[in-house]
TIMI-263481 format. One line per 2 residues: number of its first residue (from 1); for each residue x negated, y negated, z negated of C-alpha. Coordinates in Angstrom, 1 decimal. Each point is the difference from the previous one (the first is absolute). Example, Ala and Ser with C-alpha at 12.3 -4.5 7.8 and 13.67 -1.06 7.14 Angstrom:
REM TIMI-263481
1	-12.3,4.5,-7.8 ~ -1.4,-3.4,0.7;
This chain:
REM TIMI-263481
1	-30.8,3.9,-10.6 ~ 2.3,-2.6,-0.6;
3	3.4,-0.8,-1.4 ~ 1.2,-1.4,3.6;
5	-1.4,3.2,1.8 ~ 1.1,2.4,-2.4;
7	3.8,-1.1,-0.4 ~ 0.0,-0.3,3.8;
9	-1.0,3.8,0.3 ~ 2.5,1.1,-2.9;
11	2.9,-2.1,1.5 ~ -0.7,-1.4,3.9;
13	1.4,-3.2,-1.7 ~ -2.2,-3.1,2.0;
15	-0.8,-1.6,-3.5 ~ -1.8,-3.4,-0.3;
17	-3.0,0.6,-1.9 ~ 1.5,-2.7,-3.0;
19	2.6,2.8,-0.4 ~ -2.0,2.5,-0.7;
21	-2.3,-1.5,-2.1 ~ 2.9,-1.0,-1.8;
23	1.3,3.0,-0.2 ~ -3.0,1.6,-1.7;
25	-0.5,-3.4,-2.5 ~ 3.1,1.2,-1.4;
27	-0.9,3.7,-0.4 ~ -3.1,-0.7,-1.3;
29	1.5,-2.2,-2.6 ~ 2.6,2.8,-0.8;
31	-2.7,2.4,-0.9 ~ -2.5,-2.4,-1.6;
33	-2.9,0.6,2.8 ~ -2.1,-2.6,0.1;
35	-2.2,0.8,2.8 ~ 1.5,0.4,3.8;
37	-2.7,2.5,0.9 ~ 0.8,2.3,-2.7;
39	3.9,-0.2,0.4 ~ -0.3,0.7,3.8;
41	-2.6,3.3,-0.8 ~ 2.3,1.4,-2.4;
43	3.0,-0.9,2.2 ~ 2.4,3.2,-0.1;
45	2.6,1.2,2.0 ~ 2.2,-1.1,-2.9;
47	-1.3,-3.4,-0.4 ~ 0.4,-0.1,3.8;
49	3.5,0.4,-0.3 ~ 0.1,-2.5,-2.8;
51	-2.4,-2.8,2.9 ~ 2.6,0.6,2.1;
53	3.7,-0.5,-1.7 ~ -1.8,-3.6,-0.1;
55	0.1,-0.9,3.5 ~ 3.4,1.8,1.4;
57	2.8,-1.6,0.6 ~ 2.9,2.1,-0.9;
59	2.6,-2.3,1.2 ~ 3.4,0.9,1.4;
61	3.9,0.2,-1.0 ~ 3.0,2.6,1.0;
63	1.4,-0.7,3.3 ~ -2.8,-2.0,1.1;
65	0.5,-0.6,3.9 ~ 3.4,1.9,-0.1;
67	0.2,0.4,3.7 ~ -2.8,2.7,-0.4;
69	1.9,1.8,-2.1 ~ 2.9,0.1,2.4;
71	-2.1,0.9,3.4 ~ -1.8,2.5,-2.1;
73	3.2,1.7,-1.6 ~ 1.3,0.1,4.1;
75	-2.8,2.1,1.5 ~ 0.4,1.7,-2.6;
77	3.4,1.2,0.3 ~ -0.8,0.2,3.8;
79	-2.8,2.7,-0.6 ~ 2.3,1.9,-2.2;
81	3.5,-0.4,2.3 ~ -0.1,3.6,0.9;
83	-3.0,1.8,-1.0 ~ -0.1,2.4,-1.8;
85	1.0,0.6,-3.6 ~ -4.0,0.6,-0.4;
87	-1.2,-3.4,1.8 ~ -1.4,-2.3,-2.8;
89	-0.5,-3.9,0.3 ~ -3.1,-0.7,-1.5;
91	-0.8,-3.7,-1.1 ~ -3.4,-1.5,-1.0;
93	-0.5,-3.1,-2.3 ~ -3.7,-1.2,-0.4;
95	-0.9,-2.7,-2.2 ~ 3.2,0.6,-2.2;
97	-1.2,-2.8,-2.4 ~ 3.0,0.7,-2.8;
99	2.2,2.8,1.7 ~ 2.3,-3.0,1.4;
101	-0.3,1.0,3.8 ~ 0.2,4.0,-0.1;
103	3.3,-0.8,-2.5 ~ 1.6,-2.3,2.2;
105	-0.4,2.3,2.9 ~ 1.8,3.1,-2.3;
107	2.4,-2.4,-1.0 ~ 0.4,-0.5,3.9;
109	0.6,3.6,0.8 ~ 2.0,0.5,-3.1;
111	2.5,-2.4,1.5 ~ 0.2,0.5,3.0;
113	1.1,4.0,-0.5 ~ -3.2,1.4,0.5;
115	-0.1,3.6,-1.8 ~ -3.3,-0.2,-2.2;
117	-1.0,3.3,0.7 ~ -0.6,-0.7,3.9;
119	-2.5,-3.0,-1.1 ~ -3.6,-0.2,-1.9;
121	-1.5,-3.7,-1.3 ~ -3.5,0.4,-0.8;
123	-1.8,-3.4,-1.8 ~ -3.6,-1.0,-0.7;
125	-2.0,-2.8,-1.2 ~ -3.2,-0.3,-0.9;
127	0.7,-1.3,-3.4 ~ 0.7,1.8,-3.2;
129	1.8,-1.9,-1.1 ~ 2.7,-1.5,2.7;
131	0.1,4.1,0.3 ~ 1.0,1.1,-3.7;
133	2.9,-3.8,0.2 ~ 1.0,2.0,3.0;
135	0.4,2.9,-1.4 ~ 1.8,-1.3,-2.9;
137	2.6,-1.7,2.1 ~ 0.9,-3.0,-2.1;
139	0.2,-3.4,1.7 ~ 0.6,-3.7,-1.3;
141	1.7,-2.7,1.4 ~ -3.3,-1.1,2.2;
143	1.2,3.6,2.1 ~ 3.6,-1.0,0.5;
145	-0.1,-3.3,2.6 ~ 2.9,0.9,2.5;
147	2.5,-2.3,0.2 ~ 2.1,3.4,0.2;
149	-0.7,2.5,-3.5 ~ 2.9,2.3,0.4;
151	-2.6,2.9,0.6 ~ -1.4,-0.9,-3.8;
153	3.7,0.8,-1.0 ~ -0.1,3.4,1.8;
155	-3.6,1.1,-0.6 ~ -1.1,-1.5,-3.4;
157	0.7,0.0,-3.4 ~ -0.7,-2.9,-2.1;
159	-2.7,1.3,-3.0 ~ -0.4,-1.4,-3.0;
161	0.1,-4.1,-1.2 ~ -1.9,-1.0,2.5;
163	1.3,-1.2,3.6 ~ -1.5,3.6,1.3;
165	1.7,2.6,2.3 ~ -1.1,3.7,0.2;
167	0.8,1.7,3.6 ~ 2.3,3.2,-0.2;
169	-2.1,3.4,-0.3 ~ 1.6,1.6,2.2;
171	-2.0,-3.0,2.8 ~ -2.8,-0.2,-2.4;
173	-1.0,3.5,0.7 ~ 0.2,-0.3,3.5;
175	-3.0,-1.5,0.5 ~ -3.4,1.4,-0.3;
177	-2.8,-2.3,-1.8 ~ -4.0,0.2,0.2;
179	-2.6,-1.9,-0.7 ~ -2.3,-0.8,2.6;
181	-0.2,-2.3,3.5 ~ 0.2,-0.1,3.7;
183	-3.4,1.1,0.3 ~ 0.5,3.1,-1.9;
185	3.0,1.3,1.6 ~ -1.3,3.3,2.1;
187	1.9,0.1,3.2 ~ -1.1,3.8,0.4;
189	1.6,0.8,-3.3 ~ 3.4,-1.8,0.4;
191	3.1,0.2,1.6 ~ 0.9,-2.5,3.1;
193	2.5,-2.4,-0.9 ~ 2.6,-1.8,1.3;
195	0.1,-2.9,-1.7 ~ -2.9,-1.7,-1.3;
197	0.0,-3.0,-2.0 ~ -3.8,-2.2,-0.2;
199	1.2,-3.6,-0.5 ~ -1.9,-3.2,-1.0;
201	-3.4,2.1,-0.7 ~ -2.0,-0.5,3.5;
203	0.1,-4.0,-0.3 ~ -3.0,1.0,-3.1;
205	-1.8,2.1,2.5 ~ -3.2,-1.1,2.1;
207	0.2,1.2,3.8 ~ -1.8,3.0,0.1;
209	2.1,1.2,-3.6 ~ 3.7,-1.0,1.6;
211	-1.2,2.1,3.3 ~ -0.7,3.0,-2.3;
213	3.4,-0.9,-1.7 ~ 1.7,0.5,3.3;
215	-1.8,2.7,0.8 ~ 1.2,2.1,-3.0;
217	3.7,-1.1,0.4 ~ 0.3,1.0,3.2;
219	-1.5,3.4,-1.0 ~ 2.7,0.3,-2.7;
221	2.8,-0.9,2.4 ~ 1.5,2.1,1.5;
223	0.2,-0.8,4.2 ~ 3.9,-1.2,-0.1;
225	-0.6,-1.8,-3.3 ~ 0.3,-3.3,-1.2;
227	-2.5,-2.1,-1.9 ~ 1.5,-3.2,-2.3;
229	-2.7,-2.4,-0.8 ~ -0.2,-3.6,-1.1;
231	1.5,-2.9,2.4 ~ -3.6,-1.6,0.1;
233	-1.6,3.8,0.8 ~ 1.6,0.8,3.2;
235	-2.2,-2.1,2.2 ~ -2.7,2.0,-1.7;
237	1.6,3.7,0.8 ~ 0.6,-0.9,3.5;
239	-3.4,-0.8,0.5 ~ -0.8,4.1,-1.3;
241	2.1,2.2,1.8 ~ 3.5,-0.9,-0.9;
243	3.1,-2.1,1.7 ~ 2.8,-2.2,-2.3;
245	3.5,1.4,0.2 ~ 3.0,-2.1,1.0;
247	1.8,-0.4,-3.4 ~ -0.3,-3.4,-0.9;
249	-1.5,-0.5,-3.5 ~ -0.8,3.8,-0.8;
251	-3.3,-0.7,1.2 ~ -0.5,3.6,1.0;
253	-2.4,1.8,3.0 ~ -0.2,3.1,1.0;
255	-3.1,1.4,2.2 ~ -0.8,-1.3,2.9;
257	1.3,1.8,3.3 ~ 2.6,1.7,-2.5;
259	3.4,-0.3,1.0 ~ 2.0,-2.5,-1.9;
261	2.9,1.0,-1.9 ~ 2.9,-0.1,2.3;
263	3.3,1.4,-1.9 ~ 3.3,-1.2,-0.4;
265	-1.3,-0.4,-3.8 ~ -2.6,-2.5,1.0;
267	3.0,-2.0,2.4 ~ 1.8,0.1,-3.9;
269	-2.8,-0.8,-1.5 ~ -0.4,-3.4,2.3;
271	3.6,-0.8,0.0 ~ -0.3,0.2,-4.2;
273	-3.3,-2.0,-0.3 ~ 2.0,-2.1,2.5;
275	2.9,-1.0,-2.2 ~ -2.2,0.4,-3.2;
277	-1.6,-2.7,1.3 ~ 2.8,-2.2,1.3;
279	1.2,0.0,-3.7 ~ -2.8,-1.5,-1.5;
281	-1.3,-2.3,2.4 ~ 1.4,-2.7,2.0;
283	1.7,0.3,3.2 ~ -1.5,-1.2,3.4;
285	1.9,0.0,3.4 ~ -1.1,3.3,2.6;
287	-2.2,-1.4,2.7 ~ -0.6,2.3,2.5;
289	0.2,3.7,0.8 ~ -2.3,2.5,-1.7;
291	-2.7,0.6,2.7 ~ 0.2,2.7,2.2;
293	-3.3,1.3,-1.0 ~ -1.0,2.7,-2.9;
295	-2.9,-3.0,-1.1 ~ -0.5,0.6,-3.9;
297	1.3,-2.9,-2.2 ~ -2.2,-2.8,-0.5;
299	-2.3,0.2,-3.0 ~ 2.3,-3.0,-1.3;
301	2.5,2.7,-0.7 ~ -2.9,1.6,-2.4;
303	-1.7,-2.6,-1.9 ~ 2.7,-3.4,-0.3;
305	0.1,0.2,-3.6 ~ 0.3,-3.3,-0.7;
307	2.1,-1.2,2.9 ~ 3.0,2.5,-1.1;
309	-0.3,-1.6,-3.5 ~ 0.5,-3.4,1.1;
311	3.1,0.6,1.9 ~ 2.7,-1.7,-0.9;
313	4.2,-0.7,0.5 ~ 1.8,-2.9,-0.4;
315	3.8,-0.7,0.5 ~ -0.2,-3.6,1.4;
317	0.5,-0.5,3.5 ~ -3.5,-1.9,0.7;
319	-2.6,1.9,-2.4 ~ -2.3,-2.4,-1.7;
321	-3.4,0.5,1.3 ~ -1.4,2.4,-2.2;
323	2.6,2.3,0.3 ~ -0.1,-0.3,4.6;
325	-4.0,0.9,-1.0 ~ 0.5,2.8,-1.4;
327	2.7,1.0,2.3 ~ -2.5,-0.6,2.9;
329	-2.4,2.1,-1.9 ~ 2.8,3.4,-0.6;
331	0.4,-0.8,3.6 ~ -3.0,0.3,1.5;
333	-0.9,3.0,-2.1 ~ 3.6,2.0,0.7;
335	-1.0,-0.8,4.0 ~ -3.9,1.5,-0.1;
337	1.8,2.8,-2.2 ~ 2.0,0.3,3.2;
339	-2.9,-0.6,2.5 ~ 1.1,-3.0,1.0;
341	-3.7,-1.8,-0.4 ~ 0.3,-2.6,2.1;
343	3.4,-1.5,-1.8 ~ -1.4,1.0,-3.2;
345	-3.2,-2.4,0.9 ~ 2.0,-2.6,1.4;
347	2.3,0.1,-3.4 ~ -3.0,-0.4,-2.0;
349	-1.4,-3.0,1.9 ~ 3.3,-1.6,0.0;
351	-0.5,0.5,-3.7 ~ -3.0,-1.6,-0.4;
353	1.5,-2.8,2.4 ~ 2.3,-0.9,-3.2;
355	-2.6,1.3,-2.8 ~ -3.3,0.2,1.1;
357	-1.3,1.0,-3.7 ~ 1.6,3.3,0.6;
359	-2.4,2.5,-0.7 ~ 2.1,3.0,0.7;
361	0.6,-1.1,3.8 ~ -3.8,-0.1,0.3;
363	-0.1,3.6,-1.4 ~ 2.5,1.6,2.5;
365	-1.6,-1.7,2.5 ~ -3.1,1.5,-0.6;
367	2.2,3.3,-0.3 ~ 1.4,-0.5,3.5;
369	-3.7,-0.9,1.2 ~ -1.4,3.3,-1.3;
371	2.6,1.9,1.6 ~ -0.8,-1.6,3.4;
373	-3.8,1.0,-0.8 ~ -1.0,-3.8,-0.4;
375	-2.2,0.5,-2.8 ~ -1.4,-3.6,0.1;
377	2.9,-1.7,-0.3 ~ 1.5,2.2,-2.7;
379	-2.9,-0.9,-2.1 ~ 0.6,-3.5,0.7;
381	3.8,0.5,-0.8 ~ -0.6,1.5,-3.5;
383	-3.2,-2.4,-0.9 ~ 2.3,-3.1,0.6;
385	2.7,1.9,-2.0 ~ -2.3,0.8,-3.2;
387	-1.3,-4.0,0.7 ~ 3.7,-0.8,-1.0;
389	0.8,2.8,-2.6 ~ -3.5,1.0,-1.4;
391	1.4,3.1,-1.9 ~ 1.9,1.6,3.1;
393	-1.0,3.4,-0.6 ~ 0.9,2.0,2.9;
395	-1.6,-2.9,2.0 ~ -2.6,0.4,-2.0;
397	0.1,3.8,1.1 ~ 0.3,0.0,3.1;
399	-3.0,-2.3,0.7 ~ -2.2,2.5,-1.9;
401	1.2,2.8,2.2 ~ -0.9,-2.1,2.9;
403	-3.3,-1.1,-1.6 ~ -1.1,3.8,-0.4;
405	0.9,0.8,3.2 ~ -2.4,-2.3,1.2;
407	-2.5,0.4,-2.4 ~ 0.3,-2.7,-1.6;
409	-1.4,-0.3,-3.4 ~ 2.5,-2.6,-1.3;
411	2.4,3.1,-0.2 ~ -1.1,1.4,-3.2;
413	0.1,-3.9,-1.8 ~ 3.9,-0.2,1.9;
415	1.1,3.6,-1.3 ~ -1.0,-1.2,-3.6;
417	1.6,-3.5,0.3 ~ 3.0,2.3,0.6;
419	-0.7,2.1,-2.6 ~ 0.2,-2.8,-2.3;
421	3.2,-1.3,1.5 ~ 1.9,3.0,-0.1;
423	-1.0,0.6,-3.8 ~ 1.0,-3.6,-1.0;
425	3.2,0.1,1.7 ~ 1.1,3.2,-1.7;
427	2.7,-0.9,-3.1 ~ -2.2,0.2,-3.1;
């Protein structure tokens, strides 16, 4: 057997066969073997372990995709609002990577009144080591990247010379570590939760792996609960049994047919992501009425990454062009987040009008064309966008979601071009 087949049975991980040869090179050099035959014959669970710390990527920060953390910390609540003493949130993170995700959520709960005693985090990951960091619950300043780090100053306590912050105890021991992955998670032996979070992991996954994926999420959730994923892995859920939520940038789901939370704490929840959101970005003038319809929001409100970044105010009373770009661009995402698609199209073509190397209009317009099932011309949306910005990587994702869904075989070369791109564009 080899490297490529075994990591991919050990992991799920869709790995070029480059990276797992790789991989092994660099064990087999460790341990002074010589032969590849002989190193893959004595290969030990151990060693496995060891093949496989080489090709994870443990990447993520506190807070990352705050709005999560909010929707998740408002069902929540809503669960517990008046059952009884004895009713117990339970809340799944798998990956973990470093412990940065099932922390932040504590922290969440912590803050927001939460008794700890009526909640339970459990955490895995299939590596050692991001598990024993975890455990440890000491983070540099690549795990601190809010622009907003008053919850360091209320959960951590600076350690040693070192810029390094240890989270309180009293959080630390709220959350239950183990070694292991998605695939070895028994249903049968677990308790249902309420809140599961899998993000950024199914983008590595070939079609028939991120249908099993699915599969054993939705087993571990319970029927009212919510699933957070990854902006880019929502197409891919709703294509295996689950439907997007309407909380714009918590790219959560629940099941499909499930009945979408409908409390006043998600009508707070909206009005705060609401105002959270007219604070950091710029403001664009109302342009119609909310439909009457219950339509979920357009994928644009999950996956426009790089069009929220570029927004931009100015004080002046005609904006230079760059600035009106990116304005058009907040627009037209704030108006599919609204369901507005047909404003939010025209907003992006009147965009392209003034700047047609704008590779983030492209991308919500092939956003808006998925969402009207008009597959082709998404794909030609998001090829023309990647044309213009070659590292886009959720364009990048998307069209190898759309690829595997067709069976195409360019998906597994366009999953690892975004592989590549999300790896370089992480702060070193």
């Amino acid at each position: 057997m080899n490297p490529q087949t075994i990591l991919r049975q050990a992991t799920g991980l869709n790995l070029t066969k480059a990276v797992a040869e790789r991989a092994m090179a660099s064990r087999m050099e460790r341990l002074g073997v010589a032969e590849r035959e002989a190193y893959l014959a004595a290969l030990s669970q151990e060693e496995l372990t060891q093949l496989v710390e080489l090709v994870v990527v443990p990447e993520s920060w506190l807070f990352r995709d705050p709005v999560a953390f909010q929707a998740a910390v408002i069902h929540v609540k809503a669960i517990l609002s008046g059952a009884d003493e004895g009713r117990i949130a339970r809340i799944l993170s798998v990956p973990c990577a470093g412990g940065e995700e099932p922390y932040s959520m504590a922290m969440a709960l912590s803050d927001a009144g939460v008794p700890p005693q009526r909640y339970t985090i459990d955490a895995w990951d299939i590596s050692p080591a991001c598990v024993a960091r975890a455990q440890a619950g000491v983070y540099g300043r690549n795990a601190f990247r809010s622009d907003d780090l008053r919850f360091r100053e209320r959960h951590f306590t600076r350690v040693g010379e070192n810029e390094e912050y240890g989270i309180d105890d009293a959080l630390r021991n709220k959350v239950r570590f183990r070694q292991g992955s998605l695939f070895a998670l028994d249903a049968g032996s677990l308790p249902r939760y309420d809140i599961i979070f899998c993000r950024n992991l199914l983008i590595y996954f070939d079609k028939p792996t991120t249908q099993d994926a699915a599969t054993r999420l939705s087993a571990l959730l319970a029927d009212d609960g919510l699933l957070f994923a990854g902006y880019a892995e929502v197409p891919a859920f709703c294509q295996h049994g689950f439907a997007p939520l309407q909380f714009p940038r918590a790219f959560g789901l629940k099941k499909e047919g499930a009945a979408a939370p409908d409390t006043p704490a998600s009508a707070a929840a909206r009005m705060a992501v609401t105002h959270a959101r007219r604070a950091t970005t710029a403001r664009t003038p109302a342009t119609a009425k909310p439909p009457a319809t219950s339509r979920p929001a357009a994928p644009a409100a999950t996956a426009t990454k790089a069009a929220t970044t570029a927004a931009a105010t100015t004080t002046t009373t005609v904006p230079a062009p760059a600035a009106t770009t990116a304005a058009l661009l907040e627009q037209a995402r704030k108006l599919a987040d609204q369901g507005h698609f047909e404003e939010a199209a025209s907003a992006c073509q009147t965009c392209l009008a003034q700047a047609p190397d704008a590779a983030d209009a492209y991308f919500i317009l092939g956003l808006l064309d998925e969402q009207a099932g008009q597959q082709a011309k998404a794909e030609q949306h998001w090829r023309r966008c990647i044309y213009l910005r070659p590292d886009h990587y959720e364009a990048l994702c998307h069209l190898a979601l759309l690829a595997e869904h067709n069976g195409d075989p360019a998906a597994a070369a366009l999953k690892a071009r975004a592989a590549r791109v999300y790896q370089r564009q992480q702060p070193s």
